[in-house]
C-alpha positions in Angstrom: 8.2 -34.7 -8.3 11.0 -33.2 -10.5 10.1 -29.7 -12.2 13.1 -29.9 -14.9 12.1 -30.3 -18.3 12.2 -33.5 -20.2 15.2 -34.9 -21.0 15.4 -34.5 -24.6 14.2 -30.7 -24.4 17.3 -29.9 -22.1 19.3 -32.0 -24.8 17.6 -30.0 -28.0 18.3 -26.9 -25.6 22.2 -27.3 -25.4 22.5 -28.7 -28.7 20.4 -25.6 -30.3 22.9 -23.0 -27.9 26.0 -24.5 -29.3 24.8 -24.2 -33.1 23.7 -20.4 -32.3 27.0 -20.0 -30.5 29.1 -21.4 -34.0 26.3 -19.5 -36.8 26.8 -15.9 -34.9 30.5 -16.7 -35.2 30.6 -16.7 -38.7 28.0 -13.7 -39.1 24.8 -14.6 -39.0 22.7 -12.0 -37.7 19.0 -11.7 -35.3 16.0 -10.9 -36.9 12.5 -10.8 -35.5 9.6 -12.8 -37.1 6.3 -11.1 -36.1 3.1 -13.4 -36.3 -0.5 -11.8 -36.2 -1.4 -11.2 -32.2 -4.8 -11.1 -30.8 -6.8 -9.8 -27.7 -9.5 -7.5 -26.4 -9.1 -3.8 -25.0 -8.2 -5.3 -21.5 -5.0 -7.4 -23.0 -3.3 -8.6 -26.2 -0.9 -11.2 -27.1 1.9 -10.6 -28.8 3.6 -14.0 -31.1 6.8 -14.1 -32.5 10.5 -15.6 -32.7 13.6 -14.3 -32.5 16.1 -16.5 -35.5 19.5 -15.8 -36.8 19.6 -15.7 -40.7 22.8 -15.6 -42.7 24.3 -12.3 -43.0 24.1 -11.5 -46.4 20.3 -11.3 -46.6 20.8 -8.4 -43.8 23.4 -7.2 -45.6 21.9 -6.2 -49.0 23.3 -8.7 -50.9 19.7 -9.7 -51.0 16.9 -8.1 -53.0 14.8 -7.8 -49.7 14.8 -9.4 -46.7 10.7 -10.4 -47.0 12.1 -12.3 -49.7 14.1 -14.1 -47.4 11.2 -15.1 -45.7 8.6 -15.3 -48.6 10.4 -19.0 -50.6 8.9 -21.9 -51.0 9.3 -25.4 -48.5 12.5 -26.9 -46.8 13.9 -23.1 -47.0 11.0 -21.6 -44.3 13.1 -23.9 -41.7 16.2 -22.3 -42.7 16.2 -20.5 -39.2 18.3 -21.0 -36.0 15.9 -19.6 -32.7 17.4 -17.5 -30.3 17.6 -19.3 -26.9 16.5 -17.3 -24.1 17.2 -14.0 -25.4 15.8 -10.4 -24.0 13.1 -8.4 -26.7 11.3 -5.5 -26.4 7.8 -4.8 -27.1 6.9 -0.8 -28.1 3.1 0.1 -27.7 2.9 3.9 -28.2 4.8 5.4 -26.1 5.4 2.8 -23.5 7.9 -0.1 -23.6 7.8 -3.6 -22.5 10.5 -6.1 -22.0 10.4 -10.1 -22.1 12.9 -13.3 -22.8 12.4 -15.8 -25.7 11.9 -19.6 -24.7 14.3 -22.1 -25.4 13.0 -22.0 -29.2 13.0 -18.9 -30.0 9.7 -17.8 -29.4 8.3 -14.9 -27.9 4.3 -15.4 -26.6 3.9 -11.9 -24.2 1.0 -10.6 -22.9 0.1 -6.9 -22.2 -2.8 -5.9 -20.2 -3.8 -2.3 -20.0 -1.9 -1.2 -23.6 -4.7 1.8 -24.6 -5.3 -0.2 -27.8 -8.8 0.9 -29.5 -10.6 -2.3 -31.0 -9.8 -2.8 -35.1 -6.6 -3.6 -36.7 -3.5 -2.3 -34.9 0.3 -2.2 -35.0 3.3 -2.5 -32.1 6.8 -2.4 -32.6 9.2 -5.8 -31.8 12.9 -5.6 -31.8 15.5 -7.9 -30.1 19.0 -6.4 -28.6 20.4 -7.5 -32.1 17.9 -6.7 -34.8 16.0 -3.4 -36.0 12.2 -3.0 -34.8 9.7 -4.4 -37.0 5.9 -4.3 -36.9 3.3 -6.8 -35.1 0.2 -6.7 -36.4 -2.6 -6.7 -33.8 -6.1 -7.7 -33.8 -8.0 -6.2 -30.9 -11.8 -7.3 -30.5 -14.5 -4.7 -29.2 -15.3 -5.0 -25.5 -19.0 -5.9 -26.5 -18.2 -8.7 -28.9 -19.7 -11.9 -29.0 -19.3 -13.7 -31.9 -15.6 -15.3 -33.8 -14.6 -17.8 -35.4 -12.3 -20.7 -35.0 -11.0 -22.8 -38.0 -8.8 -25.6 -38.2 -6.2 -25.3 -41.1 -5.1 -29.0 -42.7 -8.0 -30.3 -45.0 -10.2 -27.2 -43.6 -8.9 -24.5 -45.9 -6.1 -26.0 -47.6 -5.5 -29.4 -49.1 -2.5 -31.0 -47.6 -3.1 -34.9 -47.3 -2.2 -35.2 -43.9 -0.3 -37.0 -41.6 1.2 -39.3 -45.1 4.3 -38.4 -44.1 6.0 -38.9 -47.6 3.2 -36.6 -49.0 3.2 -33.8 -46.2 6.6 -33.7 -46.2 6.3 -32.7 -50.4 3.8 -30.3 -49.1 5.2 -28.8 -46.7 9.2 -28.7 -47.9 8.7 -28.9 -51.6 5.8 -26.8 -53.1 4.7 -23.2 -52.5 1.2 -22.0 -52.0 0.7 -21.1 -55.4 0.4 -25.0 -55.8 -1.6 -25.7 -52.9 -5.6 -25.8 -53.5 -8.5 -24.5 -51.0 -11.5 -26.5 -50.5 -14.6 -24.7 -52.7 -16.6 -22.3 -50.6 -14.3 -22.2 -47.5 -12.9 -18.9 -47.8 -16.6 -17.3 -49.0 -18.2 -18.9 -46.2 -16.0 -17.2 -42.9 -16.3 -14.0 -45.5 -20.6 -13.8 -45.0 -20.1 -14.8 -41.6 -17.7 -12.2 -40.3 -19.8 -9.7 -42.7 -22.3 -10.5 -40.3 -20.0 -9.4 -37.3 -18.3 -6.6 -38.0 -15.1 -6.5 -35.8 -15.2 -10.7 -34.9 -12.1 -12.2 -34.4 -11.2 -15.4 -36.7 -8.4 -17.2 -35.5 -6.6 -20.0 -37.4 -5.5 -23.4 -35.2 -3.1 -25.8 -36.9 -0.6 -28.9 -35.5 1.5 -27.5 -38.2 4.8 -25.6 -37.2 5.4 -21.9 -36.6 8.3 -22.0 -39.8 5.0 -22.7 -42.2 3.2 -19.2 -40.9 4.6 -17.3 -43.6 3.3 -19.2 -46.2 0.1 -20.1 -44.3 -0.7 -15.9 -44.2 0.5 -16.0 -48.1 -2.1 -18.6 -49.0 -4.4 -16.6 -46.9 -4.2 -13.9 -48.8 -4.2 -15.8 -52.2 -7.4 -17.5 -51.6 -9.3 -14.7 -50.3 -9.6 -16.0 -46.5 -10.2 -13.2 -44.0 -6.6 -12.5 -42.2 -6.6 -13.7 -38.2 -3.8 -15.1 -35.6 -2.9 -18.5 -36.4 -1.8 -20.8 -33.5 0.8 -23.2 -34.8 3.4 -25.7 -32.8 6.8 -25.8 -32.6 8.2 -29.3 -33.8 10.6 -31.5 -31.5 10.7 -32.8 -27.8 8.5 -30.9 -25.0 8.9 -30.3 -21.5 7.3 -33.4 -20.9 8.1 -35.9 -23.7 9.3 -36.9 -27.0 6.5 -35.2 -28.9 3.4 -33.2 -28.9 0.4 -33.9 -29.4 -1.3 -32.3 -31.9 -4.9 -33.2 -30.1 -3.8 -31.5 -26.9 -2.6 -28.2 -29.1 -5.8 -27.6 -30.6 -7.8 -28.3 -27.1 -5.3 -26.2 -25.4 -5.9 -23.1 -27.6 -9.5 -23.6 -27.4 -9.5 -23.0 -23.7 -6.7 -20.5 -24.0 -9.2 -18.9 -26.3 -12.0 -18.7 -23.6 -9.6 -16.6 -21.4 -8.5 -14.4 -23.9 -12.4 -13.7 -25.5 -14.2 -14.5 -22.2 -17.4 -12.6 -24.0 -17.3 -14.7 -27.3 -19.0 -17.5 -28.4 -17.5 -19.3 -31.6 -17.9 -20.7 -34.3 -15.6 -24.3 -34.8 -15.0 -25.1 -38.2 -13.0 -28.3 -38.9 -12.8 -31.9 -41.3 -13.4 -35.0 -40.3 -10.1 -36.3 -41.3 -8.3 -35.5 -38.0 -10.3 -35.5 -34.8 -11.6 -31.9 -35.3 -15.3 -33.4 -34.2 -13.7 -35.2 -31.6 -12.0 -32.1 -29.8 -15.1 -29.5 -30.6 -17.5 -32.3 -28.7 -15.4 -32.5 -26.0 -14.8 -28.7 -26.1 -18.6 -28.2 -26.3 -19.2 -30.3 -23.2 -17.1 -28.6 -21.0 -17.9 -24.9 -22.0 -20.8 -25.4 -24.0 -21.5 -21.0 -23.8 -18.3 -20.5 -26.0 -20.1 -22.9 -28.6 -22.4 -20.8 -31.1 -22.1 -23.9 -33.8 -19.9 -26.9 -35.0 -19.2 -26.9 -38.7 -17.6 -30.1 -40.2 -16.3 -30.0 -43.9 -16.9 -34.0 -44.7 -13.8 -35.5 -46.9 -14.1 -37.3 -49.6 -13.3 -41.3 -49.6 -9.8 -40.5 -51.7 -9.5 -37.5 -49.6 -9.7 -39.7 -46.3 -7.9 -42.4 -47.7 -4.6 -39.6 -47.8 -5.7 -38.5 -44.5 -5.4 -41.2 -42.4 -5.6 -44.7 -44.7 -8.9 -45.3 -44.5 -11.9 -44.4 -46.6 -14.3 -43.3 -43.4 -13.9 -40.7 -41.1 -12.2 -40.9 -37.7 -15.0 -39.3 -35.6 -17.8 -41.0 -37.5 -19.1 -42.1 -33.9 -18.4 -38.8 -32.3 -22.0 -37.1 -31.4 -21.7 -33.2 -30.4 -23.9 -32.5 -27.5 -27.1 -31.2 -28.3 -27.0 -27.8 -26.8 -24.7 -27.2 -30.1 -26.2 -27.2 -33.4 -23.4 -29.0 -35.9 -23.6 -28.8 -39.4 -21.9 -31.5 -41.7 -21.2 -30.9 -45.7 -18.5 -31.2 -48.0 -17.5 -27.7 -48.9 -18.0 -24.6 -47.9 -21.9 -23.8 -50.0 -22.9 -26.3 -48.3 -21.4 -25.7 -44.8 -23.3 -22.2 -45.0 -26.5 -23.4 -45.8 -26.8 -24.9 -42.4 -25.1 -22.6 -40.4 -27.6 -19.9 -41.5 -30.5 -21.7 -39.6 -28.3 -23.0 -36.8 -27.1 -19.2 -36.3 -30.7 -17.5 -36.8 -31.9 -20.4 -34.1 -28.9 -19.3 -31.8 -30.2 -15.5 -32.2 -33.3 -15.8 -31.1 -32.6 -18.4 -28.5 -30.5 -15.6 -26.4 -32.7 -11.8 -27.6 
């Protein structure tokens, strides 16, 4: 069996090398986008991408260059990736060296980096832009407890997949016009309160170009900051398109390797399949399940979800070893996850 990629990723590879090729030619320059990494005190991961933005916005002809990044819709995907490019990581005093993917990216993991547990910072610089700063959430050895929360019609309202709507969403507004479900960002406040330290960590099928207005919305709405695992849109190594379902189940387990000591909370809608992946999740590794919580949609709000006015995983059952909690915002999403939670406390003093 052949181990090339798929055809159309060799294709978007050659086609994406040629346009870098012809944009550094007239002057366009690399710059490193840090997203929020994650890990433990044994090993981190650091998330990024390496682009090439026009020159004049590292020339000074722009106010700032956040304010190259920080603009609203079709302009977040006003980026050319790097292909295949070498980067360095700094981590006190010690350096470490990796090559982007064929998008751009950079996903790199360090074991061993002398890291205490709390927020921290690493350095990121390609051969062709200055270092900028990573910020880093390392967990405590002896942590048990995180959240994981599903982003579209979870904590922000975007009408998903209507693609005539999403695509207003996404290329159009900015988050100052977006609008968070009541109670959502209150409700992962008490319950990290109650963990001092516990990782939250965001999972979305949107794509990476969205994560710096995804961390602005954050921040507007008062959610707690965390990694957020987002896609990168176009062909794979093994087709067409990805699959949105396979992302999120993918970072679940991903999530069990990195946080082999935590148990989790899974917060989603049932608008997209969340109940779905968490039951199928919970079957499998039902010890990093502490609790399901499902934000219920409204009939309009289902109806601009998927065209109908009933959820998708109405017949979806979560095992019963998992408590799962069910209510349409997020007052009511706490008000059962403080039983399910005490009940998962005593269950395992």
């Amino acid at each position: 069996m052949s181990t090339r990629p798929f055809l159309a990723a060799r294709v978007e590879e050659v086609f994406d090398r040629r346009i870098e090729q012809l944009l550094r030619g007239i002057g366009w320059r690399e710059k490193v986008i840090c997203y929020t990494g994650y890990g433990t005190p044994d090993s981190i991961r650091i998330l990024g991408r390496v682009v090439l933005i026009p020159g004049r916005a590292s020339t000074g002809l722009a106010k700032d260059v956040g304010e190259f990044v920080k603009r609203r819709g079709f302009r977040n995907f006003y980026v050319v990736g790097c292909v295949r490019i070498p980067f360095n990581i700094t981590v006190g005093d010690r350096e470490y060296r990796g090559v982007t993917d064929r998008g751009g990216y950079i996903d790199f993991r360090i074991r061993d980096h002398g890291l205490q547990p709390g927020w921290r910072q690493v350095m990121v610089n390609s051969r062709g832009s200055k270092l900028v700063p990573a910020q880093v959430h390392v967990a405590a050895e002896d942590q048990n407890f995180g959240i994981v929360s599903d982003i579209d019609d979870t904590i922000i309202s975007t009408m998903l997949p209507r693609l005539l709507i999403a695509g207003w969403n996404s290329f159009i507004r900015d988050e100052s016009a977006r609008q968070a479900p009541p109670g959502m960002a209150r409700l992962y406040q008490r319950l990290l309160s109650e963990h001092p330290g516990a990782p939250i960590v965001y999972i979305s099928t949107g794509a990476w170009n969205t994560h710096p207005f995804l961390s602005r919305f954050l921040a507007r709405h008062g959610f707690p900051p965390g990694p957020m695992l987002l896609t990168d849109w176009g062909p794979t190594n093994t087709g067409w398109f990805r699959s949105g379902h396979a992302h999120k189940a993918d970072s679940l387990y991903q999530l069990t390797k990195d946080y082999p000591n935590i148990s989790w909370v899974l917060v989603g809608d049932d608008g997209q399949h969340d109940l779905e992946i968490y039951s199928t999740f919970a079957a499998v590794a039902p010890d990093y399940v502490r609790a399901v919580a499902i934000r219920q949609l409204s009939p309009a709000e289902q109806v601009l979800a998927h065209g109908t006015f009933t959820s998708l995983d109405e017949h979806v059952v979560i095992p019963d070893v998992v408590p799962t909690v069910q209510a349409a915002d997020g007052r009511g999403l706490w008000a059962g996850l403080k039983d399910a939670l005490r009940d998962h406390r005593s269950l395992h003093m």
